[in-house]
Biotite code that builds the C-alpha atoms (Angstrom):
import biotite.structure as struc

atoms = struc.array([
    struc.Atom([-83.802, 33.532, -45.337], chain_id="A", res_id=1, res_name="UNK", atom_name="CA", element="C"),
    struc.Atom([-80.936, 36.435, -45.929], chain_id="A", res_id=2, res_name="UNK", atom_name="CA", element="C"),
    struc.Atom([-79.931, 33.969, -48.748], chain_id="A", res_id=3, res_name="UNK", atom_name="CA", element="C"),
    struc.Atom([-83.048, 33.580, -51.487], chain_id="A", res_id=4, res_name="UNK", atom_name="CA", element="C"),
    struc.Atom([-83.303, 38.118, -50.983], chain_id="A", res_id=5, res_name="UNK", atom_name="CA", element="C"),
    struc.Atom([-79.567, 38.152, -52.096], chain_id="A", res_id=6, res_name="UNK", atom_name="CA", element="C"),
    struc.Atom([-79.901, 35.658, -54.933], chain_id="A", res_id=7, res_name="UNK", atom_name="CA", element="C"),
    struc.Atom([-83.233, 37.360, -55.891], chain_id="A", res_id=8, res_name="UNK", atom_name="CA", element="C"),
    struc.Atom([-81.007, 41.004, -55.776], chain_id="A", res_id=9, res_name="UNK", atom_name="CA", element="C"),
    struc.Atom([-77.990, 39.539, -57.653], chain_id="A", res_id=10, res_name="UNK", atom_name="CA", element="C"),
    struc.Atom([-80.353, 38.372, -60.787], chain_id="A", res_id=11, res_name="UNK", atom_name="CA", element="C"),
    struc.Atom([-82.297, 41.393, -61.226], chain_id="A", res_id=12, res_name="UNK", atom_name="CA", element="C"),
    struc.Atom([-78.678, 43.338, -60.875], chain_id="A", res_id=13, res_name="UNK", atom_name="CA", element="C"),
    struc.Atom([-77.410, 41.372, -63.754], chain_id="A", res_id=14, res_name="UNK", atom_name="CA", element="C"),
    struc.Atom([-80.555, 40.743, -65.934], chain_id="A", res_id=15, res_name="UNK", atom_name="CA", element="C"),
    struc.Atom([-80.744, 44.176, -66.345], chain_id="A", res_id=16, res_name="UNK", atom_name="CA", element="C"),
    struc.Atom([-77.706, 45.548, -65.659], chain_id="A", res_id=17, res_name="UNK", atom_name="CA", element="C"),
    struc.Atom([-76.695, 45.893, -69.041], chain_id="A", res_id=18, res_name="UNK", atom_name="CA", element="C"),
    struc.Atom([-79.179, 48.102, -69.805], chain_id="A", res_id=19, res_name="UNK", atom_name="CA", element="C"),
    struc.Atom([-81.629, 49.240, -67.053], chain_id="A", res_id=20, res_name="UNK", atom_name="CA", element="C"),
    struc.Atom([-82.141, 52.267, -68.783], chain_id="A", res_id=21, res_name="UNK", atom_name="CA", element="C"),
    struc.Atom([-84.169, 50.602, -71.616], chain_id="A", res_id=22, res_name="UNK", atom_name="CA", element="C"),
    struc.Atom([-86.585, 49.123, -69.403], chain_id="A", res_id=23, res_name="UNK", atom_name="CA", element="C"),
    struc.Atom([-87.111, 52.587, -67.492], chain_id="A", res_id=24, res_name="UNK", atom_name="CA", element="C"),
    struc.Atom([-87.851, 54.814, -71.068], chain_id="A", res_id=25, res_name="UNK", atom_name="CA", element="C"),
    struc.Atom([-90.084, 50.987, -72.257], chain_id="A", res_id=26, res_name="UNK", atom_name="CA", element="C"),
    struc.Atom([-91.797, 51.735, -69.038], chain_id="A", res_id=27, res_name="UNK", atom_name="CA", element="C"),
    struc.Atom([-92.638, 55.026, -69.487], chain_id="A", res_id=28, res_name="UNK", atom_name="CA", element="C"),
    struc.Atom([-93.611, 54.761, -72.992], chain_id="A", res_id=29, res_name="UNK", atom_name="CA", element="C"),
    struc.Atom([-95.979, 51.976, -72.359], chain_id="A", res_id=30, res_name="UNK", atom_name="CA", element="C"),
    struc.Atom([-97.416, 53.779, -69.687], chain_id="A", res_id=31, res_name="UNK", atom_name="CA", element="C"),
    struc.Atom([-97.623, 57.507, -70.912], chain_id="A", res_id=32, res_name="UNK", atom_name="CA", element="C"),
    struc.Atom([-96.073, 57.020, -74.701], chain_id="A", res_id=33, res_name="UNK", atom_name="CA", element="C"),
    struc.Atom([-96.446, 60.910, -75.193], chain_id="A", res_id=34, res_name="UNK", atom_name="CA", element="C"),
    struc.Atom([-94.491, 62.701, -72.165], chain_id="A", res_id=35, res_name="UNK", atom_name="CA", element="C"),
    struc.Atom([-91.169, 61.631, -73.348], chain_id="A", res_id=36, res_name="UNK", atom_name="CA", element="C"),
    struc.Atom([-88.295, 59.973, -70.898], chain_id="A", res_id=37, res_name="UNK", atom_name="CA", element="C"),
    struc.Atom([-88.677, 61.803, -68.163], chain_id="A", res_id=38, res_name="UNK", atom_name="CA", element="C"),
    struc.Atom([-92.817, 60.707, -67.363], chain_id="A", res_id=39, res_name="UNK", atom_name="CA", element="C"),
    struc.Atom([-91.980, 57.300, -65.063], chain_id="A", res_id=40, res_name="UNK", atom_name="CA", element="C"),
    struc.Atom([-90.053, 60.441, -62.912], chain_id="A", res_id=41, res_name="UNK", atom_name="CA", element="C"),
    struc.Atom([-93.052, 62.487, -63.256], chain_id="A", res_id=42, res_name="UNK", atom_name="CA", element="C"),
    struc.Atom([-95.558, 59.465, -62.035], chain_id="A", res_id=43, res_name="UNK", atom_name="CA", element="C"),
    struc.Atom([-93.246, 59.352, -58.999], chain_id="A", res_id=44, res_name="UNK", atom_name="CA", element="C"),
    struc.Atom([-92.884, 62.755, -58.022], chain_id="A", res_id=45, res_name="UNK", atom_name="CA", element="C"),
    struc.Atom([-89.096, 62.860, -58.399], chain_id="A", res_id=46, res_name="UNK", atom_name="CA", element="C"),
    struc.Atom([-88.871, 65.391, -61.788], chain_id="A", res_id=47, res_name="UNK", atom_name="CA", element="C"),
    struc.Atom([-88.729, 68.411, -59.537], chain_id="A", res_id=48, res_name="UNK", atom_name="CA", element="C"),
    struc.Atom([-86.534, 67.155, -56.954], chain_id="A", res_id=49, res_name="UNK", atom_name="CA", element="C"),
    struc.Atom([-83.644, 65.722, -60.107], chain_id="A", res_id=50, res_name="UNK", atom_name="CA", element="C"),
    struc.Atom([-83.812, 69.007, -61.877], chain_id="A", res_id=51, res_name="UNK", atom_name="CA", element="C"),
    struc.Atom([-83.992, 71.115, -58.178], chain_id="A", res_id=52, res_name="UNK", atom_name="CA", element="C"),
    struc.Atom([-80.496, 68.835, -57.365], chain_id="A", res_id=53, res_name="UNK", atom_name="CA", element="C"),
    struc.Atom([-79.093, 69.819, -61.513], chain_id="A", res_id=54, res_name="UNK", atom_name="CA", element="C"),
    struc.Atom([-80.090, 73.318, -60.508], chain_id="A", res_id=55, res_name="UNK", atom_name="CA", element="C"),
    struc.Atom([-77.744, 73.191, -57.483], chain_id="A", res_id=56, res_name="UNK", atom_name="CA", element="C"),
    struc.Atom([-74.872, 71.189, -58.876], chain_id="A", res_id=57, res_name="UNK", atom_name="CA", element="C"),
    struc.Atom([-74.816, 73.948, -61.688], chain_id="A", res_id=58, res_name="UNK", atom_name="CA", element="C"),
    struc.Atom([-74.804, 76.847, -59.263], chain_id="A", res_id=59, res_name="UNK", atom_name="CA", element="C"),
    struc.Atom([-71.578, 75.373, -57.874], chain_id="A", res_id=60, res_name="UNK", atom_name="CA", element="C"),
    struc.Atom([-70.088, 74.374, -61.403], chain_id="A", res_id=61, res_name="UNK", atom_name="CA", element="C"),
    struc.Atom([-70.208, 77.938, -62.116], chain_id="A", res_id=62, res_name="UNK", atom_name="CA", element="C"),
    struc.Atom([-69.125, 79.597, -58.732], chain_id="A", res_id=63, res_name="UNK", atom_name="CA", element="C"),
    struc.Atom([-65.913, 77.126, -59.212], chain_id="A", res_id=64, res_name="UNK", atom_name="CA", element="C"),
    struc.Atom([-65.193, 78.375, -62.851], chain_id="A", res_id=65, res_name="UNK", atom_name="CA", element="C"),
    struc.Atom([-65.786, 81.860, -61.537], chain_id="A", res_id=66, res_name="UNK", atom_name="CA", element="C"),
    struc.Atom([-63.532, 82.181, -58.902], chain_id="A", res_id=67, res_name="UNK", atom_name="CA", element="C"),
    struc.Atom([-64.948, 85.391, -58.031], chain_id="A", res_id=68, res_name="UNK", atom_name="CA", element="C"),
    struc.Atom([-64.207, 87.263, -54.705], chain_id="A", res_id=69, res_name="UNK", atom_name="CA", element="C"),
    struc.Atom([-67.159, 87.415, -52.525], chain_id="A", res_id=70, res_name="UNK", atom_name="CA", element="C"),
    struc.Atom([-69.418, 85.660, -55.032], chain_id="A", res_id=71, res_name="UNK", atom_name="CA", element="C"),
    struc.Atom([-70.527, 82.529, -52.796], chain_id="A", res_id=72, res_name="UNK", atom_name="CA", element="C"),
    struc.Atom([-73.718, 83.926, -51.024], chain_id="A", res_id=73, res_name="UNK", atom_name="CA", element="C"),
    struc.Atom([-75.013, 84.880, -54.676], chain_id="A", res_id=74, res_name="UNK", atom_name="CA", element="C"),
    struc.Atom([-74.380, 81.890, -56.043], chain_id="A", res_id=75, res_name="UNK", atom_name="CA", element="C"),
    struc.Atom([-76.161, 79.906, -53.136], chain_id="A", res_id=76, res_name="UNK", atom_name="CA", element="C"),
    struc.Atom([-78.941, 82.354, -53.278], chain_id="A", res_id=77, res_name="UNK", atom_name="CA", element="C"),
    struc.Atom([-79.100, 81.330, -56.826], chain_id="A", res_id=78, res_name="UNK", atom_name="CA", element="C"),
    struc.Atom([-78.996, 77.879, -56.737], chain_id="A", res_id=79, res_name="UNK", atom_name="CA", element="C"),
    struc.Atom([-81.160, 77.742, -54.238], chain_id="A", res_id=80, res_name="UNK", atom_name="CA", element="C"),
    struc.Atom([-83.529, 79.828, -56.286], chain_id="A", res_id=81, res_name="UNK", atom_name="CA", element="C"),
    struc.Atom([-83.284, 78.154, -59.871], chain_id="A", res_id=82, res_name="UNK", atom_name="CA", element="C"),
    struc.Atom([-84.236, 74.509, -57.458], chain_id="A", res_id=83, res_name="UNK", atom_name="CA", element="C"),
    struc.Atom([-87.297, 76.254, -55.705], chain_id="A", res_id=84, res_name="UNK", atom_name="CA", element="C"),
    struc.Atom([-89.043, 76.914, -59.354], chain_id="A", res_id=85, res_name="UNK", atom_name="CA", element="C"),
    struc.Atom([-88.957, 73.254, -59.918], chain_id="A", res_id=86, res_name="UNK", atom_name="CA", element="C"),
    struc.Atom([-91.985, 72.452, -57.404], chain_id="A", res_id=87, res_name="UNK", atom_name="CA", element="C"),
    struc.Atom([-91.742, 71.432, -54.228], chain_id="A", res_id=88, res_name="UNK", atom_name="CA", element="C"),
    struc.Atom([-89.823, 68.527, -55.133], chain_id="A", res_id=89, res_name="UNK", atom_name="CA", element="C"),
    struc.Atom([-86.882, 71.213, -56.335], chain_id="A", res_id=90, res_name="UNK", atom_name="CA", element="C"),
    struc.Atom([-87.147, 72.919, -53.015], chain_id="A", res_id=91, res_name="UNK", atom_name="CA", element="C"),
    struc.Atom([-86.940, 69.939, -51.244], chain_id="A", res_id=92, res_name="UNK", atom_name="CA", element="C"),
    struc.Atom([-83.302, 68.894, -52.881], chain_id="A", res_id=93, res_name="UNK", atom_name="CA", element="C"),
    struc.Atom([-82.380, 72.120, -52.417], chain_id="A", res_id=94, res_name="UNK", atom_name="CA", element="C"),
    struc.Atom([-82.866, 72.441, -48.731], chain_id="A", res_id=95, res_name="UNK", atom_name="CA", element="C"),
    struc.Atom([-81.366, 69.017, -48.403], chain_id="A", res_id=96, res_name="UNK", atom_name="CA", element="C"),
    struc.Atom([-78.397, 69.864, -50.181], chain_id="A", res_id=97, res_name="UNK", atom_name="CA", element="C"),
    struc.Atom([-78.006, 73.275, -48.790], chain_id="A", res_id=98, res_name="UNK", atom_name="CA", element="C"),
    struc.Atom([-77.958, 71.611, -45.112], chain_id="A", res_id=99, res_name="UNK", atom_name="CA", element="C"),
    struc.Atom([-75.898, 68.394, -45.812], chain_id="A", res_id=100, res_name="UNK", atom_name="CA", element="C"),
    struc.Atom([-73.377, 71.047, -47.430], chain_id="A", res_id=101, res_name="UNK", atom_name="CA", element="C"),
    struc.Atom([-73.671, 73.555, -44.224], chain_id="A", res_id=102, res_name="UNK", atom_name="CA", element="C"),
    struc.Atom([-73.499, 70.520, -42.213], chain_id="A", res_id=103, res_name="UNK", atom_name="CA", element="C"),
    struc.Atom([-70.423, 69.027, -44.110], chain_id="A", res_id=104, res_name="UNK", atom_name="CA", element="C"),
    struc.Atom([-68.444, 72.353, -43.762], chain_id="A", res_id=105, res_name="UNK", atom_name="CA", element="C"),
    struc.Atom([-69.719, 72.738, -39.823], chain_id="A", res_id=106, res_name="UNK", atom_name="CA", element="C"),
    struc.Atom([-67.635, 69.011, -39.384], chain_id="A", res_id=107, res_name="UNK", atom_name="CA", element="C"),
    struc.Atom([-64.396, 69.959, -41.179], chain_id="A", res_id=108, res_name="UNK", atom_name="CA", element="C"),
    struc.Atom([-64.382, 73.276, -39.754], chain_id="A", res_id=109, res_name="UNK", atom_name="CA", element="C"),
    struc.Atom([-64.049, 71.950, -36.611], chain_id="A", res_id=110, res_name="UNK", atom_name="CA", element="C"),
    struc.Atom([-61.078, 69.453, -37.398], chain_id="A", res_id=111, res_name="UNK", atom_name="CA", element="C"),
    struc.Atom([-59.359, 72.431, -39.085], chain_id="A", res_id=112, res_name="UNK", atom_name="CA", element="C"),
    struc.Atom([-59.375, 74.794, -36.438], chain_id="A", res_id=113, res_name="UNK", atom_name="CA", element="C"),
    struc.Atom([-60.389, 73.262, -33.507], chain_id="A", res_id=114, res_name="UNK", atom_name="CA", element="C"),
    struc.Atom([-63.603, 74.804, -31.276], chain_id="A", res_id=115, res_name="UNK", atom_name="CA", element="C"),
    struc.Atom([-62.897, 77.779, -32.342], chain_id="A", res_id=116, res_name="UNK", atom_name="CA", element="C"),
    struc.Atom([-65.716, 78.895, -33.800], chain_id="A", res_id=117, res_name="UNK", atom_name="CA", element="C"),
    struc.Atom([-64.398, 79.582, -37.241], chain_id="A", res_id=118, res_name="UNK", atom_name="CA", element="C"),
    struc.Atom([-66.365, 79.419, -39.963], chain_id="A", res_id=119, res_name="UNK", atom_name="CA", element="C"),
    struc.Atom([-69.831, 79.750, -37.952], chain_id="A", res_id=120, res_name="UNK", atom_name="CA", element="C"),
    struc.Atom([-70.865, 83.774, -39.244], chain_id="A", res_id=121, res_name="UNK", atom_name="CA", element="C"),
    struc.Atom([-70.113, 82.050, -42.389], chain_id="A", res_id=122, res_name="UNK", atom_name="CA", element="C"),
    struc.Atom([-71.904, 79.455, -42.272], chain_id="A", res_id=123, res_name="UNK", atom_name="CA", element="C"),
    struc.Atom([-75.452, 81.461, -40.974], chain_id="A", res_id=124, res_name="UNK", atom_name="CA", element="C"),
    struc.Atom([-74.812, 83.947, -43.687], chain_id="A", res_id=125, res_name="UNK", atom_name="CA", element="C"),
    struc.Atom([-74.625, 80.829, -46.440], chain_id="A", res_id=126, res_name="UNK", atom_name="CA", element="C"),
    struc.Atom([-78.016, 79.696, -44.599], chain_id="A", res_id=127, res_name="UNK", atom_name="CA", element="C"),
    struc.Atom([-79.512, 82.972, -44.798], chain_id="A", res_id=128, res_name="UNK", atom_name="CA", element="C"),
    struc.Atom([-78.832, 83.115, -48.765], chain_id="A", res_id=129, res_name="UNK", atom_name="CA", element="C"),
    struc.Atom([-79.969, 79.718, -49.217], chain_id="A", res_id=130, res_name="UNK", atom_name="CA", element="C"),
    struc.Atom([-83.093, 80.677, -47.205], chain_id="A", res_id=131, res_name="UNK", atom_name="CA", element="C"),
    struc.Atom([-83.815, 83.794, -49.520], chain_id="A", res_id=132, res_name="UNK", atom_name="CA", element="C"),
    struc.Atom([-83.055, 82.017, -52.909], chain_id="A", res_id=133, res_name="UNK", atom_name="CA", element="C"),
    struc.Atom([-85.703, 79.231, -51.739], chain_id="A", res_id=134, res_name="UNK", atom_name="CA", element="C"),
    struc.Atom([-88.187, 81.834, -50.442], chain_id="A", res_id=135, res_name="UNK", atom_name="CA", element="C"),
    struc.Atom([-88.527, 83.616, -54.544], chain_id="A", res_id=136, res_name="UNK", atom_name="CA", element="C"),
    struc.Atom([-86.573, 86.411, -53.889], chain_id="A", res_id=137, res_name="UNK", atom_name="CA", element="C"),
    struc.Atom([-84.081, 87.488, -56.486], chain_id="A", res_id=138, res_name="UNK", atom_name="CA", element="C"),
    struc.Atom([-80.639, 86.032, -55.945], chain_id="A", res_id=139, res_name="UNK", atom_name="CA", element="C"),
    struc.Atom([-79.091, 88.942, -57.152], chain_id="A", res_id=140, res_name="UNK", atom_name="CA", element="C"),
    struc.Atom([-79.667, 90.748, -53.937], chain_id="A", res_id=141, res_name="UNK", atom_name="CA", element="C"),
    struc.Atom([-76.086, 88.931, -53.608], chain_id="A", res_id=142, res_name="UNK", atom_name="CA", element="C"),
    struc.Atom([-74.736, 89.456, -56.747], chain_id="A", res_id=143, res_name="UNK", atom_name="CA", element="C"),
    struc.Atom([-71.223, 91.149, -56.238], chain_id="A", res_id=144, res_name="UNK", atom_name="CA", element="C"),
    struc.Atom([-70.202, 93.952, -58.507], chain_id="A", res_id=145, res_name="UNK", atom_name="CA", element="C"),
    struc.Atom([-68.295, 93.041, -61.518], chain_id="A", res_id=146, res_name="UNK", atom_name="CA", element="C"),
    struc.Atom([-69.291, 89.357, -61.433], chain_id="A", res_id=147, res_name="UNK", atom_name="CA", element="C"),
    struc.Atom([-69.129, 88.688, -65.388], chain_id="A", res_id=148, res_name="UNK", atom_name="CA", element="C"),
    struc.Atom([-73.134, 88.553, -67.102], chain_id="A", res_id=149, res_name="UNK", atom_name="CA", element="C"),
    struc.Atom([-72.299, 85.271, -67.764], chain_id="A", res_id=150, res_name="UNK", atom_name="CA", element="C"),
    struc.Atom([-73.428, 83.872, -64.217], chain_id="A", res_id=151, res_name="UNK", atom_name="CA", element="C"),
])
């Protein structure tokens, strides 16, 4: 039984393996030839949630090539933000990425230091800005002076 599934699997994997993305923008065309690439996203609800997860990812692209003291809660709030204006979808990835990250950091905290606690403030205030981007407030509650115009 476990057998004909994986053979089944292991064809479609190669038959289109090559070039799956193809058959997804054939798709879509064929179904709704004037929305473009992204419509078979669109006819499954997933647009807002891809874009809300881009939104994140380039929140923390740019607090890395900042490197700016005290710049994290803004760029959460921001993030956080940019993902909620997506749709619910975008809201959606961002509190899931916002809580597997809080999460994440909650677990290595603890094998760094032990029970002590450390890292917990931080953690509720990263929350709290994640909370108020997602809400549609202005992330730049957060902002911290002299953060280049850039970001």
């Amino acid at each position: 039984m476990k057998l004909f599934p994986g053979l089944l699997f292991c064809s479609l994997v190669l038959g289109v393996s090559g070039q799956w993305y193809s058959f997804v923008r054939e798709a879509a065309q064929a179904v709704l030839p004037d929305q473009g690439q992204f419509c078979v996203l669109r006819l499954l609800g997933m647009s807002g949630s891809i874009s809300g997860a881009w939104d994140m990812w380039r929140a923390y692209s740019d607090m890395r090539e900042a490197n700016y003291k005290n710049s994290d809660k803004y760029f959460h709030a921001r993030g956080n933000y940019d993902a909620a204006q997506r749709g619910p979808g975008g809201a959606w990835a961002a509190k899931v990425i916002s809580d597997a990250r809080e999460n994440s950091q909650r677990i290595t905290d603890r094998l760094k230091f032990g029970d002590s606690g450390h890292g917990a403030e931080d953690s509720k205030a990263d929350q709290a800005a994640n909370e108020w981007g997602r809400s549609g407030k202005d992330p730049n509650h957060f902002r911290p002076a002299g953060l280049p115009d850039k970001y």
